[in-house]
C-alpha positions as CSV (number, residue, x, y, z in Angstrom):
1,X,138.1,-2.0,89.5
2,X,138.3,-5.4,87.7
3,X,137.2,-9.1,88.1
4,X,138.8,-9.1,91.5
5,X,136.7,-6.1,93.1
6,X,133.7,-8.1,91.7
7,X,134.6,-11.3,93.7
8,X,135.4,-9.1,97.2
9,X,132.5,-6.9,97.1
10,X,129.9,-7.8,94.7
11,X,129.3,-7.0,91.5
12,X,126.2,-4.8,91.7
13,X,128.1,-2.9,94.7
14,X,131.2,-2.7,92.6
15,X,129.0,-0.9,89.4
16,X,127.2,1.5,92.2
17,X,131.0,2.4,93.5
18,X,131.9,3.1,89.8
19,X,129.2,5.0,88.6
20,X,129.1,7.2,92.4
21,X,133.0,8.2,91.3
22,X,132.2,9.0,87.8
23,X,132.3,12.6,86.6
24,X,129.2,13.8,85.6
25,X,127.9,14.0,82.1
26,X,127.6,17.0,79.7
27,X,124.8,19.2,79.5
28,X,122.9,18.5,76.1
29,X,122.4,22.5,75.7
30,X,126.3,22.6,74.5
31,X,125.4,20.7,71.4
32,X,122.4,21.0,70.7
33,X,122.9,22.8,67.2
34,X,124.8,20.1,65.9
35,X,123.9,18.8,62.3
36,X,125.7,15.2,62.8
37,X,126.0,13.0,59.5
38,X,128.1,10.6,61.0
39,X,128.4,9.0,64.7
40,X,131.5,6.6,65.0
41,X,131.1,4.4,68.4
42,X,133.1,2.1,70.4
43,X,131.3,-1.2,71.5
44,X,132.7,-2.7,74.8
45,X,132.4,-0.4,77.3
46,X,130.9,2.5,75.2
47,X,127.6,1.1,73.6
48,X,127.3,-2.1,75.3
49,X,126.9,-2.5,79.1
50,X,128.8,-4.4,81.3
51,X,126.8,-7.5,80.5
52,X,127.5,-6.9,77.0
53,X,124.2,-6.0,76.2
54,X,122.6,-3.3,73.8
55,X,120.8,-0.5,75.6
56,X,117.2,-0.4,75.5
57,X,115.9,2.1,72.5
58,X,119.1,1.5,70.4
59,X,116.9,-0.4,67.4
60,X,114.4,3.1,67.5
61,X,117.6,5.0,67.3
62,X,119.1,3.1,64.0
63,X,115.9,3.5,62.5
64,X,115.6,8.0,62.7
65,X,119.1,7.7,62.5
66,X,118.4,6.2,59.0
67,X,115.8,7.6,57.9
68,X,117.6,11.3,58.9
69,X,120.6,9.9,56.3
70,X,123.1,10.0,59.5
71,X,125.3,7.2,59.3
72,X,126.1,5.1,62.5
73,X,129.2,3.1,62.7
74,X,130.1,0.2,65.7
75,X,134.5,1.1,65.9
76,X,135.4,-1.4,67.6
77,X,138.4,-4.1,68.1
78,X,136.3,-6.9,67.6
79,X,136.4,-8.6,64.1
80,X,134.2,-7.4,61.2
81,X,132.3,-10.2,60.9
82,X,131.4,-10.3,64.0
83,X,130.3,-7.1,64.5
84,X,127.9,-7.3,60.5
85,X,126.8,-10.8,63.4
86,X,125.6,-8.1,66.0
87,X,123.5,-6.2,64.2
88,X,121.1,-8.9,61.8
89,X,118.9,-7.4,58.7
90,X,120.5,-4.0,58.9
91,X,121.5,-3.9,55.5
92,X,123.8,-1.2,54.3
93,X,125.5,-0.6,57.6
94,X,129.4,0.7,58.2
95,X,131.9,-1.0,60.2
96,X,135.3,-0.2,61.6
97,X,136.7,-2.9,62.7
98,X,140.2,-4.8,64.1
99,X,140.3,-1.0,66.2
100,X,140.4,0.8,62.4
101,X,142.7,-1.9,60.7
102,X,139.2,-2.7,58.4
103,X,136.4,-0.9,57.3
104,X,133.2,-2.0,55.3
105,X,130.2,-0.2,54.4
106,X,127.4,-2.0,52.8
107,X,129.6,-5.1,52.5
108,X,132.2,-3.9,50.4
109,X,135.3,-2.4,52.0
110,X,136.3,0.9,52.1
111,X,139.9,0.3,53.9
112,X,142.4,-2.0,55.3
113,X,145.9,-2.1,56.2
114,X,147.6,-5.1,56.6
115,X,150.6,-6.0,58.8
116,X,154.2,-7.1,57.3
117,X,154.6,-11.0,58.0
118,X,157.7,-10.6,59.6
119,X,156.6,-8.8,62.5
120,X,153.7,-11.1,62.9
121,X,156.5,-14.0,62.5
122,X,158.2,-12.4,65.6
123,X,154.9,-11.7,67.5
124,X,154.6,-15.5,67.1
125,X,157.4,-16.8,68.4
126,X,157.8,-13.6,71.2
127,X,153.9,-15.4,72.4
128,X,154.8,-18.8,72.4
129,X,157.4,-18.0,74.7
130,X,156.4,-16.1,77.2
131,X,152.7,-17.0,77.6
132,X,151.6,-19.8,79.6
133,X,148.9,-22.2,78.9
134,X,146.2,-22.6,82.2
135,X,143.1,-22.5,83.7
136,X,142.0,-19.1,82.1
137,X,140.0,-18.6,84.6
138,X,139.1,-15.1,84.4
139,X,136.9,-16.0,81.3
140,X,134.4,-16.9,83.6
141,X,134.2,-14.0,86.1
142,X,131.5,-14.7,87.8
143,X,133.0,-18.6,88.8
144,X,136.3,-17.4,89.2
145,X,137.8,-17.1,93.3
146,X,139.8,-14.4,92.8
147,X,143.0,-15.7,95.1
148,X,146.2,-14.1,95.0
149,X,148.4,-16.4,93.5
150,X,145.5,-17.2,90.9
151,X,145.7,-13.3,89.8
152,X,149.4,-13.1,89.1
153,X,149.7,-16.6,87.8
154,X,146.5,-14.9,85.0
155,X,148.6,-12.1,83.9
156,X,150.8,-14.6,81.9
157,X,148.2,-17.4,80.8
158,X,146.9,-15.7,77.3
159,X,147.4,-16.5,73.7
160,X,147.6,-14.5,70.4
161,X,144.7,-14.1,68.0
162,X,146.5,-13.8,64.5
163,X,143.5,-11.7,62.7
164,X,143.0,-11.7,59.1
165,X,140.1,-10.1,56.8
166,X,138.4,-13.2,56.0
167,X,139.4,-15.0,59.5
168,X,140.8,-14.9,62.8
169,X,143.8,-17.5,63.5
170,X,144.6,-19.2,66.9
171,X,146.7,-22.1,68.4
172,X,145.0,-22.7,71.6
173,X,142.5,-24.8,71.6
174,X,141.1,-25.0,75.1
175,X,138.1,-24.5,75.8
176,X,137.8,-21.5,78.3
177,X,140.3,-19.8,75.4
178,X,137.7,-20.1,73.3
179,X,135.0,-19.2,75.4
180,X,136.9,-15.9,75.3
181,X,137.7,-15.8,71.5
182,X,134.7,-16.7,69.4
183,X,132.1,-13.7,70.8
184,X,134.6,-11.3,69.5
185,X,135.8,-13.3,66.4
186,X,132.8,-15.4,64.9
187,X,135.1,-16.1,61.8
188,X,138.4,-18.0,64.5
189,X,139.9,-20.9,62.9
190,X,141.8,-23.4,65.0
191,X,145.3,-24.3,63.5
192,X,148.8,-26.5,64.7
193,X,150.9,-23.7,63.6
194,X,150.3,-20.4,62.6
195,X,153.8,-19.6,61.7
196,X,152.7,-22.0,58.6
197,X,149.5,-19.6,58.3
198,X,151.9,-17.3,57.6
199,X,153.9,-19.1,55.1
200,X,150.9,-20.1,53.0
201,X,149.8,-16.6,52.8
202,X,153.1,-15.8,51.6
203,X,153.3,-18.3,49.3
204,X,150.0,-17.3,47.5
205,X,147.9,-21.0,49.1
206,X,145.7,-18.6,51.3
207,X,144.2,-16.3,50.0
208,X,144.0,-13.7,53.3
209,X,146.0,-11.0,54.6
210,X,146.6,-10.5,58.3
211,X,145.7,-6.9,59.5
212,X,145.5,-7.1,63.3
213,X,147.4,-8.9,66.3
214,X,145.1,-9.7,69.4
215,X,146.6,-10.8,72.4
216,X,143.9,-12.1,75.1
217,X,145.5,-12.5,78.7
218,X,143.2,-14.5,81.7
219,X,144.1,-11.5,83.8
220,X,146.2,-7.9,83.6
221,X,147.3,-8.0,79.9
222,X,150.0,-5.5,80.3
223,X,152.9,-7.4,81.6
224,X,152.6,-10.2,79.1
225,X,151.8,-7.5,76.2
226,X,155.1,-5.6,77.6
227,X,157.1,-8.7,76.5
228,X,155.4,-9.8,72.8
229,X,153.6,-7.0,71.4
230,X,154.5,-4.3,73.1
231,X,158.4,-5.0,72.1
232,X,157.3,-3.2,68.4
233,X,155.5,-0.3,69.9
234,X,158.2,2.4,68.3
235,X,157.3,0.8,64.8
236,X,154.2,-0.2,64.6
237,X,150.3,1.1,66.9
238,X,150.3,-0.6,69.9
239,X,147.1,-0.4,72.5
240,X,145.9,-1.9,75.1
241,X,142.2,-2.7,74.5
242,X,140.7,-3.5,78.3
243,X,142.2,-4.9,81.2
244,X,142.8,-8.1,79.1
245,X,143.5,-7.5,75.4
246,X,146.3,-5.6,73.9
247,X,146.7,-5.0,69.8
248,X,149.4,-4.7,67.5
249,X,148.6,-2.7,64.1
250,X,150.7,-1.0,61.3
251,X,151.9,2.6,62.5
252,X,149.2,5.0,62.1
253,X,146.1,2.8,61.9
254,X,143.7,3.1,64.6
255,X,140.0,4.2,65.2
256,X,140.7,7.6,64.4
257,X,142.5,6.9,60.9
258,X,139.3,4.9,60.0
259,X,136.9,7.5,61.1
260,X,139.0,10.3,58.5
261,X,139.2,7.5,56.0
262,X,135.1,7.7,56.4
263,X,134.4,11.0,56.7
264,X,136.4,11.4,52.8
265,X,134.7,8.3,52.0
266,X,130.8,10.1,53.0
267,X,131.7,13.7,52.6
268,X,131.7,14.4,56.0
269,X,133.5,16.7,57.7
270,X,134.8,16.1,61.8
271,X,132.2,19.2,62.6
272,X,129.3,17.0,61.8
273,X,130.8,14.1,63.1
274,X,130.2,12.7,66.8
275,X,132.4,10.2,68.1
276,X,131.8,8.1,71.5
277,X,134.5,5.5,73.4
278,X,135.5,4.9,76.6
279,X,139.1,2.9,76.4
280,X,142.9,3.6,75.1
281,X,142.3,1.9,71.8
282,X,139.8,5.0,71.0
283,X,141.9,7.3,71.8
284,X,142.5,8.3,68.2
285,X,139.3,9.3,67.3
286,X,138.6,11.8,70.3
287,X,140.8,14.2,67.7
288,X,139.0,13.8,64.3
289,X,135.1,14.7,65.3
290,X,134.2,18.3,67.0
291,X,131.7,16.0,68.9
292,X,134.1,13.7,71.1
293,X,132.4,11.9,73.9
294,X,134.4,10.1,76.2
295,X,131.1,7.8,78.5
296,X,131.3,8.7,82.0
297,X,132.9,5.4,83.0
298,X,135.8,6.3,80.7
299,X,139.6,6.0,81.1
300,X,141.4,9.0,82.5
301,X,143.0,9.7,79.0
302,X,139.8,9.4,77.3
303,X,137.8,11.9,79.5
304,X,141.1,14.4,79.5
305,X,140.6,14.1,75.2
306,X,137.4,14.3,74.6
307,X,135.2,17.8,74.6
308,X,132.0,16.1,76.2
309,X,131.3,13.3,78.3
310,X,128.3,10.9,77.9
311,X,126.4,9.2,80.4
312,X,128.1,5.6,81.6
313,X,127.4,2.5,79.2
314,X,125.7,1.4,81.8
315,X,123.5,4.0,81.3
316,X,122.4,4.1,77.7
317,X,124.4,6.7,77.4
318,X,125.1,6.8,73.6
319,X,122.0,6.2,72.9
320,X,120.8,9.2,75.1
321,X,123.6,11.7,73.7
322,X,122.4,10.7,69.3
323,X,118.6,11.3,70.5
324,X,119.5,14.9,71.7
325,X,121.3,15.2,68.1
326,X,118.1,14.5,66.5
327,X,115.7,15.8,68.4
């Protein structure tokens, strides 16, 4: 159920239809001698709830989960700035972020992988083509009236995020677009052409390398991701982050990459590592942690790879399954 189910029905009618159908969480007893040193957790849909907030008890959590040594680490397809943004005066803290293309611990960086400029080059032009510029309407849910025509015509009004390390990079300037930009890249600079981005980073004038390709779509990314990003699946990671962002990374970097790139980095090893995530773009960590949690209001491939299930976001449900680890 999306934006649409929201307008017909409600949206506190729609959450109780979603969490009635959802399949029940684990039963803590099944890991309850775990001895976790690292926990590796997806934001949107995972940690946060559907308002995008962070569950009550979360700052008590971070604090044991400190003081026990167990690192905790927001993996997420959001930028890494905005994510060291979402949790102030934690000094010290991990991050995965661009869905693995980036990771940073204590402020330094541990990992990255940046894209060739070609690709990116085509990804460009593929965008400018297809995508339409509109109302992007479904930036604003809640206003939004949810008519026919308005829903296809959404599927192809988006625009590419080019994301570097130090910055994101966008052509559209409108202002729903950014609405839907900045709270998931604080660092977004607005630019006439970022093909010339691109050539300034070649030439050695910008001192950034791009590591990440967002596309953001008004309504069902897919068909517009299908004909820009998707086109480069069979060479490079392609994923679909949500209803309305897909990604384009190098082959072989994604969540789970990151989290194996972390546990050598810590000393860890996947059986004391838990990871949680609800969406296809976490996917590849449900395979490097003995302690996979797919949240109760996760996609069908998620719940059919991971060992446990977690109670919904909605639900505090990460923060319930890392208590049980510590208590």
């Amino acid at each position: 159920m999306g934006a649409l189910e929201d307008v017909i029905f409600g949206r506190e009618e729609v959450l109780h239809m979603r969490e009635a159908s959802m399949p029940q969480a684990s039963d803590p007893a099944a890991y309850a001698d775990a001895d976790i040193r690292l926990a590796a957790v997806d934001m949107d849909g995972t940690l946060l709830d559907d308002r995008k907030n962070f569950p009550v008890g979360l700052e008590q959590l971070l604090d044991s989960m400190e003081a026990r040594g167990v690192t905790f680490a927001p993996a997420s397809g959001r930028q890494i700035w905005t994510l060291i943004n979402m949790f102030p005066g934690r000094l010290g803290m991990t991050f995965i972020g661009e869905n693995g293309a980036i990771v940073m611990r204590d402020g330094e960086e541990i990992s990255s992988s940046p894209l060739d400029l070609g690709t990116v080059r085509r990804c460009v032009e593929l965008v400018r083509h297809h995508a339409r510029q509109g109302s992007f309407f479904a930036a604003h849910p809640d206003v939004q009236d949810g008519k026919a025509q308005d829903v296809e015509a959404a599927q192809w009004d988006g625009g590419l995020v080019v994301c570097g390390k130090k910055s994101a990079y966008i052509e559209r300037s409108d202002e729903p677009f950014l609405h839907a930009i900045v709270p998931y890249y604080a660092r977004t600079q607005v630019v006439e052409d970022l093909i010339e981005v691109l050539d300034e980073i070649e030439r050695g004038e910008l001192d950034d390398a791009i590591i990440k390709l967002a596309l953001r779509s008004a309504g069902d990314v897919k068909p517009l991701a299908e004909r820009t990003l998707g086109s480069f699946k069979k060479s490079h990671q392609f994923a679909l982050s949500g209803d309305n962002w897909a990604d384009l990374q190098m082959r072989g970097v994604d969540k789970g990459q990151a989290v194996s790139e972390l546990q050598k980095y810590l000393g860890v090893s996947p059986a004391q590592t838990a990871v949680f995530g609800d969406a296809g773009n976490d996917l590849g960590m449900m395979s490097r942690a003995e302690f996979s949690f797919a949240m109760a209001n996760a996609s069908p491939d998620i719940l059919a790879a991971a060992r446990f299930v977690a109670p919904s976001n909605n639900e505090a449900g990460v923060v319930h399954v890392l208590r049980s680890f510590l208590e």
